[in-house]
Backbone bond lengths (Angstrom), bond angles and torsions (degrees), N, CA, C in turn:
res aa  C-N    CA-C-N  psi(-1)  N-CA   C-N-CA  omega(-1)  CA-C   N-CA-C  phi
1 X - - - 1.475 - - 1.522 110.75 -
2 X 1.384 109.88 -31.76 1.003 104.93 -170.47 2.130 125.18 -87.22
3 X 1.412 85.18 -37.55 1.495 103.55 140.43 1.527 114.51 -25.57
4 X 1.228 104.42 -81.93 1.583 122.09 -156.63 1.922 90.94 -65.70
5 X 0.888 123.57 -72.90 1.576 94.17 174.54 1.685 137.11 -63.37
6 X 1.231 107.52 17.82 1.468 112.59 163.72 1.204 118.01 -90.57
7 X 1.718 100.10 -9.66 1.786 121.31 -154.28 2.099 95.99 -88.45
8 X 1.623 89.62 -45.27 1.187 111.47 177.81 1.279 118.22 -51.56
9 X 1.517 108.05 -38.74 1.676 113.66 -149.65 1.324 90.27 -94.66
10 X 1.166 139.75 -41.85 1.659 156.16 161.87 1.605 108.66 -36.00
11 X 1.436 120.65 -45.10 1.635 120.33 -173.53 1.817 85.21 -78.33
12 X 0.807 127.50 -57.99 1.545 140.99 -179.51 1.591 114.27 -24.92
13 X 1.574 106.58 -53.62 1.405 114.25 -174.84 1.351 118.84 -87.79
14 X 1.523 114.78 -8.15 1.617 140.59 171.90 1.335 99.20 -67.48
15 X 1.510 96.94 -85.70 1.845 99.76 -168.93 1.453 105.56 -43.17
16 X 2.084 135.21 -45.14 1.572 102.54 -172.47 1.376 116.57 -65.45
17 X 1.515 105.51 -17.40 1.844 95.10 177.90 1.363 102.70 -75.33
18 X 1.143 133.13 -21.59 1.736 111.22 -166.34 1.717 92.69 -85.62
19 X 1.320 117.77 -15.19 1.890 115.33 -170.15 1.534 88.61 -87.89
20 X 1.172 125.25 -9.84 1.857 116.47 -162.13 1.793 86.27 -100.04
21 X 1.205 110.18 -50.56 1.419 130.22 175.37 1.730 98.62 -26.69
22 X 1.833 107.12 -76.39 1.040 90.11 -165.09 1.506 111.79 -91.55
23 X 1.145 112.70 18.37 1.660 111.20 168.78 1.993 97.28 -73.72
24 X 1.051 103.29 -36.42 1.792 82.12 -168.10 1.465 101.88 -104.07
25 X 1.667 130.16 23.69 1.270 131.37 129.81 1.364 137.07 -75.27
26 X 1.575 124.87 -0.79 1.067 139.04 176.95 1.485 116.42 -118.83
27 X 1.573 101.32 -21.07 1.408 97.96 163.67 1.504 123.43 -80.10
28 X 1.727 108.89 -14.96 1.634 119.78 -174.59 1.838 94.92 -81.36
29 X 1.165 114.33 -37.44 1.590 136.53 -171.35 1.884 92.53 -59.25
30 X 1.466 108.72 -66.25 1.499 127.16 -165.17 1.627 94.74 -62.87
31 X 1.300 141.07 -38.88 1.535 151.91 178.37 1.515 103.01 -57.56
32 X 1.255 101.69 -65.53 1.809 118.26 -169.92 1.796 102.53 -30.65
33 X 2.133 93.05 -59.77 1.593 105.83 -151.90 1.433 100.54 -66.49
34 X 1.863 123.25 -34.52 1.182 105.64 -175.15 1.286 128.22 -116.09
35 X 1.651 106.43 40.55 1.219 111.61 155.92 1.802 140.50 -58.58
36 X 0.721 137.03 -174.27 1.614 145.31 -179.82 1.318 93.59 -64.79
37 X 1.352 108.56 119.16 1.392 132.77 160.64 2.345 118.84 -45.59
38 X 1.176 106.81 130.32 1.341 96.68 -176.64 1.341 130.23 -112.71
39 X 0.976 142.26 140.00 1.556 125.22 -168.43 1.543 101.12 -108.11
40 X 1.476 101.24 130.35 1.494 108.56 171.87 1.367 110.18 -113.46
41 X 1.424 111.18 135.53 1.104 117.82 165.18 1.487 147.73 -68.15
42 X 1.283 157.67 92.30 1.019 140.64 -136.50 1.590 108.17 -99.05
43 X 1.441 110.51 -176.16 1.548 107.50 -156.66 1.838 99.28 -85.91
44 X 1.271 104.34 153.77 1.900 109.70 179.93 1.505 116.97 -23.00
45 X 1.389 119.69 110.68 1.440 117.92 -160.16 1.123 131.54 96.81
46 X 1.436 110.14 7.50 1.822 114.99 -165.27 1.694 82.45 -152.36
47 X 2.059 81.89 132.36 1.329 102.14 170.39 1.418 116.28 -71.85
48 X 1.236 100.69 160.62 1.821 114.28 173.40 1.460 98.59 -63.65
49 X 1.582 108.92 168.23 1.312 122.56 -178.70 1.626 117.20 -138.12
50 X 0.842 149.62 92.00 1.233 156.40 -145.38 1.659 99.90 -78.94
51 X 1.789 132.45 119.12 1.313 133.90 -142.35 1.939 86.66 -146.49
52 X 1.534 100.03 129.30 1.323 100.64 153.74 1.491 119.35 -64.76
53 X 1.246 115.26 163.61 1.078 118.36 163.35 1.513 141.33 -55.35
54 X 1.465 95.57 -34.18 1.532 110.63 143.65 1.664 132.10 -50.85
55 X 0.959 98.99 -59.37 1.507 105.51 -173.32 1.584 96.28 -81.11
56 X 1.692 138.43 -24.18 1.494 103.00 172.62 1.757 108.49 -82.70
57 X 1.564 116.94 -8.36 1.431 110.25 154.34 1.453 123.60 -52.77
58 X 1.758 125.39 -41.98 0.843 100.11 -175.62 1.699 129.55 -103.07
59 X 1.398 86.27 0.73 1.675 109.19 163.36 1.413 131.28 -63.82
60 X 1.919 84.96 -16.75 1.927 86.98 177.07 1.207 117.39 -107.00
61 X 1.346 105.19 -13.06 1.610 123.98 178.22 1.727 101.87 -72.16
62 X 1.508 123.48 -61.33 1.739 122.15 168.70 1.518 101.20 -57.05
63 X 0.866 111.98 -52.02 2.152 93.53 -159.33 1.347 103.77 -147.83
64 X 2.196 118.34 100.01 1.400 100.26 145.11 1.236 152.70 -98.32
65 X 1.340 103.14 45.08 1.389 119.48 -166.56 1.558 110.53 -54.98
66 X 1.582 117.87 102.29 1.734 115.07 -176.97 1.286 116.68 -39.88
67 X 1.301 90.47 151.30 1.379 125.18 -171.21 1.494 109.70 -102.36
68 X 1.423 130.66 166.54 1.551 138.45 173.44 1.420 94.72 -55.12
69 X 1.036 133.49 -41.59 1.494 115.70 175.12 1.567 131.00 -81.49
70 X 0.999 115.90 -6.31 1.299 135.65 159.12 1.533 126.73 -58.26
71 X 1.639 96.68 -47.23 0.962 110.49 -147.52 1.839 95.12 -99.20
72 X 1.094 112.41 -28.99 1.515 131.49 -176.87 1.533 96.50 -81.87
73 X 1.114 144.42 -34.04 1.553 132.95 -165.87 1.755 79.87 -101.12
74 X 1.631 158.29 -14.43 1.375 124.37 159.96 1.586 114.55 -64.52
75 X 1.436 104.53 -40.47 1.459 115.34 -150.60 2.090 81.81 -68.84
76 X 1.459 117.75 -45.31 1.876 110.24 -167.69 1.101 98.14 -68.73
77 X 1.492 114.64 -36.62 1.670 97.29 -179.57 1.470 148.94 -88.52
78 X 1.326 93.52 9.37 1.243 128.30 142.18 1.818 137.68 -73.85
79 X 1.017 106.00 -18.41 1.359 114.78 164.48 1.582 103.19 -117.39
80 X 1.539 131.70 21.18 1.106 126.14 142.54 1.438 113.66 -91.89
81 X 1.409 106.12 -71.49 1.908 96.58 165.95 1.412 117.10 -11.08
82 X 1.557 105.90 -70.65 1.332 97.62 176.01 1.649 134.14 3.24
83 X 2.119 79.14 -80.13 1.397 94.22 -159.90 1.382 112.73 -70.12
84 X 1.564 135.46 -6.86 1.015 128.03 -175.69 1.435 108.85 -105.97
85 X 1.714 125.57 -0.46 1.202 107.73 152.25 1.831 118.28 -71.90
86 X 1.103 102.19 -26.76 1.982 121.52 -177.10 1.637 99.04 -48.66
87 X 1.722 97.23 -50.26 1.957 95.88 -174.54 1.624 104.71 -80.96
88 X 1.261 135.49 -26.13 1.497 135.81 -177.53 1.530 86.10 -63.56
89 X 1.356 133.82 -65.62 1.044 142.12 -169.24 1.732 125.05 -21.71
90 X 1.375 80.32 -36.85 1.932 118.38 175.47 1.476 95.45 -49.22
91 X 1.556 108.86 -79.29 1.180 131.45 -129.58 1.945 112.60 -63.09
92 X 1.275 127.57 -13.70 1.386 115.30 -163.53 1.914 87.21 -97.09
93 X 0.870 129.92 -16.80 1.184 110.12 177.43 1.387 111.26 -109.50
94 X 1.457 131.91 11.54 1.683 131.03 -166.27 1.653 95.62 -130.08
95 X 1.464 122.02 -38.33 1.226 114.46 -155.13 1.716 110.54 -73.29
96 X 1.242 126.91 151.86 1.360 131.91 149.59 1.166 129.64 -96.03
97 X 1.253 115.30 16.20 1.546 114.11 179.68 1.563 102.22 -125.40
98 X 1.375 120.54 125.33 1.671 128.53 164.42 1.483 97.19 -49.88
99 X 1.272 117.81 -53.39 1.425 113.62 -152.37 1.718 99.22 -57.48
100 X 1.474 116.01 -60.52 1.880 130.10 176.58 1.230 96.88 -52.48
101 X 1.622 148.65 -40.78 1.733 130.11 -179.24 1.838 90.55 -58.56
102 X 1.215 111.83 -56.30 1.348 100.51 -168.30 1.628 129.77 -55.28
103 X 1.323 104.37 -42.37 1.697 119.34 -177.10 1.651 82.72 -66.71
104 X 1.045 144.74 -42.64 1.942 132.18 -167.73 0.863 96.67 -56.03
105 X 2.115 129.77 -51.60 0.908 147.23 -164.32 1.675 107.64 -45.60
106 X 1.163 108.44 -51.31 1.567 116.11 -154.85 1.465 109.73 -86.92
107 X 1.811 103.03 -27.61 1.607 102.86 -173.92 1.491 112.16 -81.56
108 X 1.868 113.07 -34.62 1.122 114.90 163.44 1.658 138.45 -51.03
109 X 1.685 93.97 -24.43 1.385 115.14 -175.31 1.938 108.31 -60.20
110 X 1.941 86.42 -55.33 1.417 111.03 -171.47 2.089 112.82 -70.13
111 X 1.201 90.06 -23.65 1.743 82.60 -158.93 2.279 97.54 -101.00
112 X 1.754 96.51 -5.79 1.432 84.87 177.58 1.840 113.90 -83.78
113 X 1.254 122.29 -20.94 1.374 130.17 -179.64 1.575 97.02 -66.86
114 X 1.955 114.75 -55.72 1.109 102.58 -179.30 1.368 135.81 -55.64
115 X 0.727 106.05 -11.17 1.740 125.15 -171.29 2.048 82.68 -85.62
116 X 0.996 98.78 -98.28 2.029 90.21 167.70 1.025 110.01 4.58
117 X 1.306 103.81 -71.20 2.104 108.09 -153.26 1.844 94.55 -73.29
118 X 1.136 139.59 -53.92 1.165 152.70 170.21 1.769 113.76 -34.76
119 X 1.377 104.30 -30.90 1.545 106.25 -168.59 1.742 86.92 -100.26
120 X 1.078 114.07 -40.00 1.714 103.53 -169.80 1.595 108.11 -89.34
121 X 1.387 123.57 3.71 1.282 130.00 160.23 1.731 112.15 -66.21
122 X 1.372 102.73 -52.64 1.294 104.34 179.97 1.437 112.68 -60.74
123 X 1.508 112.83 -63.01 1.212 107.11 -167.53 1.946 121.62 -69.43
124 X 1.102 88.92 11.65 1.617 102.96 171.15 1.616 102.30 -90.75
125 X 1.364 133.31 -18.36 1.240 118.91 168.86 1.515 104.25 -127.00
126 X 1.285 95.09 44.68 1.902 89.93 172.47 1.086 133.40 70.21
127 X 1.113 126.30 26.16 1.741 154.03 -173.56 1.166 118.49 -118.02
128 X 1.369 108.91 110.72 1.640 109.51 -170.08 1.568 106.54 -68.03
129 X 1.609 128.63 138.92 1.713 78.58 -173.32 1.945 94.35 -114.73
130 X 1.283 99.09 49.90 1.836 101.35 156.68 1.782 102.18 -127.53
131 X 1.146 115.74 27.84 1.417 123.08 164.37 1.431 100.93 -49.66
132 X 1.723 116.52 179.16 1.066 123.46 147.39 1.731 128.31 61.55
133 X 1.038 112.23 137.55 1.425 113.64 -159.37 1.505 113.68 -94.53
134 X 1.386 156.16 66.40 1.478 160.45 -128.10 1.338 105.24 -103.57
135 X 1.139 137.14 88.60 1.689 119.94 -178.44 1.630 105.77 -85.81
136 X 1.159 99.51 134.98 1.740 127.35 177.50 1.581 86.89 -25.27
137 X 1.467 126.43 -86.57 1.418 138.12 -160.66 1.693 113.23 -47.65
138 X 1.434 105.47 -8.03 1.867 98.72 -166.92 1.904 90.03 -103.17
139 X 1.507 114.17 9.20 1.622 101.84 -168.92 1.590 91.26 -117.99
140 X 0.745 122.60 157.03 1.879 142.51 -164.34 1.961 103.80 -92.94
141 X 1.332 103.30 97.50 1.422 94.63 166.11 1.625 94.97 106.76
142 X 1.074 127.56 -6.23 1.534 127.23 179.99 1.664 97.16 -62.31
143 X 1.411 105.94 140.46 1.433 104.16 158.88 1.525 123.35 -87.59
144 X 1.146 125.28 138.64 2.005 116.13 173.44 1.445 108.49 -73.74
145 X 1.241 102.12 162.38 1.834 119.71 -178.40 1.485 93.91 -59.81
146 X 1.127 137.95 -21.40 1.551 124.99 -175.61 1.333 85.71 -64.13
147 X 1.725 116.91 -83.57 1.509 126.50 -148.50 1.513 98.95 -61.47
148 X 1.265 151.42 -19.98 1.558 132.25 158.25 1.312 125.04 -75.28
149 X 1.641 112.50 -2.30 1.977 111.83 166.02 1.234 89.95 -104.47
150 X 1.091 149.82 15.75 1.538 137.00 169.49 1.502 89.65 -95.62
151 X 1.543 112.39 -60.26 1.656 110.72 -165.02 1.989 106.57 -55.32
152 X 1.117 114.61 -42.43 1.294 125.98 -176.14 1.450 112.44 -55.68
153 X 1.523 108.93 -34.01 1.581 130.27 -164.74 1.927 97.93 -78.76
154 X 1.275 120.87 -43.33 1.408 144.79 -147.02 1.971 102.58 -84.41
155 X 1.079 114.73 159.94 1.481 131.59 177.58 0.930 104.30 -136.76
156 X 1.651 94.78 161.62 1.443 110.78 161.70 1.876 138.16 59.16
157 X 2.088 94.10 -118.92 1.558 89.76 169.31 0.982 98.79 -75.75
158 X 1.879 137.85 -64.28 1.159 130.55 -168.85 1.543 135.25 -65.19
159 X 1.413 115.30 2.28 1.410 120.82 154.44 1.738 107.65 -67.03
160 X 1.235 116.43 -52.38 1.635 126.28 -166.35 1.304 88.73 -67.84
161 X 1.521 148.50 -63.86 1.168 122.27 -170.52 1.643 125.21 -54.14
162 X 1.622 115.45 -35.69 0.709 137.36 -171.08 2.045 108.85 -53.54
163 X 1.657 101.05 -70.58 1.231 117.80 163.93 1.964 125.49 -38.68
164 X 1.248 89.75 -54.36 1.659 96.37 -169.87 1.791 91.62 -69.31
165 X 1.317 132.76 -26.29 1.545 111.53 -167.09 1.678 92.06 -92.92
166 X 1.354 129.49 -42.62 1.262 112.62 166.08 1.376 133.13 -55.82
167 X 1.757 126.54 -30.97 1.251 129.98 155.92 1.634 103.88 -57.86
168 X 0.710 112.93 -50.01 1.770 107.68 -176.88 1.612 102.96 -44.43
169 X 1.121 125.70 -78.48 1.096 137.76 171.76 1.787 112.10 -21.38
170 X 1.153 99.93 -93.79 1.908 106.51 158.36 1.410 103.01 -7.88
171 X 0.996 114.90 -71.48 1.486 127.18 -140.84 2.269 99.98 -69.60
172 X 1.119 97.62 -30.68 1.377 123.71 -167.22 1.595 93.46 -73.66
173 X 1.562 100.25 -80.52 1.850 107.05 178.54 2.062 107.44 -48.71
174 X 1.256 112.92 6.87 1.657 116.97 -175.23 1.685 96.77 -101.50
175 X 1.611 118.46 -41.33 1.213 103.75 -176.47 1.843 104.74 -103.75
176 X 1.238 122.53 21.85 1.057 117.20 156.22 1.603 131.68 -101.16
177 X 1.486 102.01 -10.52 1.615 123.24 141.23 1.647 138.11 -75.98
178 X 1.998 89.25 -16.26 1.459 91.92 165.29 1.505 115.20 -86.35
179 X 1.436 108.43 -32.14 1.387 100.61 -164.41 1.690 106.76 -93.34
180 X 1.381 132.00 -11.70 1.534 133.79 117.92 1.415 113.63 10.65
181 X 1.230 98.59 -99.25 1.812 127.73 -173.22 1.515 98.50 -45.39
182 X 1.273 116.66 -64.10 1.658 132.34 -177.39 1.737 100.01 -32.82
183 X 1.142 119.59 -38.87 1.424 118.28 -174.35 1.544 113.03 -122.63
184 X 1.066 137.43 22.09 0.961 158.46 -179.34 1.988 128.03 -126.20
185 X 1.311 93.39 -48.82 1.299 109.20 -178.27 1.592 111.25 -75.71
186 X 1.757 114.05 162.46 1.382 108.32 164.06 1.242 117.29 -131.52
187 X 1.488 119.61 18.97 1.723 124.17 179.33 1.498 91.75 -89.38
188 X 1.702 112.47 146.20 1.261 127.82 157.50 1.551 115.81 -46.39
189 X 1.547 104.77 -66.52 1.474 127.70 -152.83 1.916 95.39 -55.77
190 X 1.695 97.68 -42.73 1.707 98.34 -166.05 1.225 92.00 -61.76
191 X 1.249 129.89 -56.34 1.660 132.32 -171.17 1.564 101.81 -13.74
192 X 1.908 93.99 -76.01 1.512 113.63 -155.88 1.858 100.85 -57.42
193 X 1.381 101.93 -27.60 1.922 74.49 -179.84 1.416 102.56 -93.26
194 X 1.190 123.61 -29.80 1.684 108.18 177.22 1.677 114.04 -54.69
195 X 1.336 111.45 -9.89 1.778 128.21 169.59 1.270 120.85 -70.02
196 X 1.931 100.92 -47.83 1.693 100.07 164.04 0.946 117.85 -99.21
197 X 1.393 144.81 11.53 1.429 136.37 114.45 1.245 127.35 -50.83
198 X 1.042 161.73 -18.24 1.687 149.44 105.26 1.054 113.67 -16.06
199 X 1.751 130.71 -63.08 1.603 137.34 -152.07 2.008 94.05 -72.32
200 X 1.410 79.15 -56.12 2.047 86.55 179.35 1.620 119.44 -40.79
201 X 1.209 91.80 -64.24 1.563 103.46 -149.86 1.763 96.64 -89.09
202 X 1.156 123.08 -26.31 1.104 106.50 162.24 1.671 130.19 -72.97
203 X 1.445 118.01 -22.50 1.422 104.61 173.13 1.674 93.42 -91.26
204 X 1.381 149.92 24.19 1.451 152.82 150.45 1.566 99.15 -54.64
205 X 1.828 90.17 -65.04 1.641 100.02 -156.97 1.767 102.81 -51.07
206 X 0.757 99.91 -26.78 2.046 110.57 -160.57 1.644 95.37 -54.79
207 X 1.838 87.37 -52.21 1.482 105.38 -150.66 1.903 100.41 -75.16
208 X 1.534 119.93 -3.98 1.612 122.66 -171.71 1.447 98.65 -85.23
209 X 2.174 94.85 -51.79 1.777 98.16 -171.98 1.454 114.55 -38.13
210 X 1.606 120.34 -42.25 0.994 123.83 -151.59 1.385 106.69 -95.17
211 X 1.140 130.24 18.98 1.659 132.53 163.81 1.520 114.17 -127.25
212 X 1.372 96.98 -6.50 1.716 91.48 158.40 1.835 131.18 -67.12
């Protein structure tokens, strides 16, 4: 007898976990649908489309084949990299600080592969990636030809101040093109590097404030 109601009390404590179970599968379900609405962009010539949060979940899960925004934040961020290997470029013969040869060291290290992975992304789906016309002034954090003949012109202490507030800068207009794309874009792969462009360049910036 006593058996047999332990047997009871056991089916009992099953079924509320499988009812609790799917109570917090319908509440993750009920979260999904009424999240923040998303705007997707459509390809050159095609209007945007305004997407629950649901449906750009399940739009990215069937097909991320990039989008104009995808495809436009490799090709700029690639002629941003650029420019901040051009100013690292500066640094082993201008800088006075070990600590700033080194931080050039590390960003140049990190942002020349990306530039790689970024150029053979495109051309893996047929995207030239020197298409398109990008002016310095339309990208966030670009420096102008003034402020790189000043930095070029400069030594020492006042090269390193010079550099670290313009890398700061750069580095800033880099994750405001990452996090852009992040909500904008629909390729996986762009996601994940506009991710280590956030993870990177934001513990950079930390590491500039703090040698100014």
């Amino acid at each position: 007898m006593l058996i047999r109601r332990a047997s009871v009390a056991t089916v009992t404590v099953l079924v509320m976990l499988g009812l609790a179970a799917c109570d917090s599968d319908s509440d993750t379900k009920s979260a999904a649908a009424t999240g923040p609405s998303v705007i997707a962009p459509g390809e050159p010539g095609e209007v945007n489309r305004t997407l629950s949060a649901e449906e750009a979940a399940d739009q990215r899960a069937e097909d991320d084949s990039p989008n104009a925004a995808d495809v436009s934040y490799a090709r700029m961020m690639i002629v941003h990299h650029t420019q901040a290997l051009e100013m690292t470029e500066l640094v082993p013969d201008r800088a006075g600080s070990g600590k700033v040869k080194k931080l050039a060291e590390r960003i140049a290290a990190a942002q020349g592969p990306e530039i790689e992975a970024m150029e053979s992304w495109l051309t893996s789906y047929g995207k030239d990636p020197k298409a398109g016309t990008h002016d310095h002034a339309s990208m966030p954090g670009m420096a102008t030809e003034a402020q790189l003949k000043k930095l070029e012109a400069a030594e020492g202490k006042a090269f390193d101040q010079l550099f670290l507030t313009l890398m700061i800068t750069h580095h800033e207009g880099a994750l405001t093109m990452a996090t852009d794309v992040k909500g904008q874009g629909n390729n996986i792969r762009i996601e994940e590097m506009a991710d280590d462009v956030v993870a990177q360049q934001t513990s950079e910036i930390s590491r500039m404030r703090d040698l100014l």
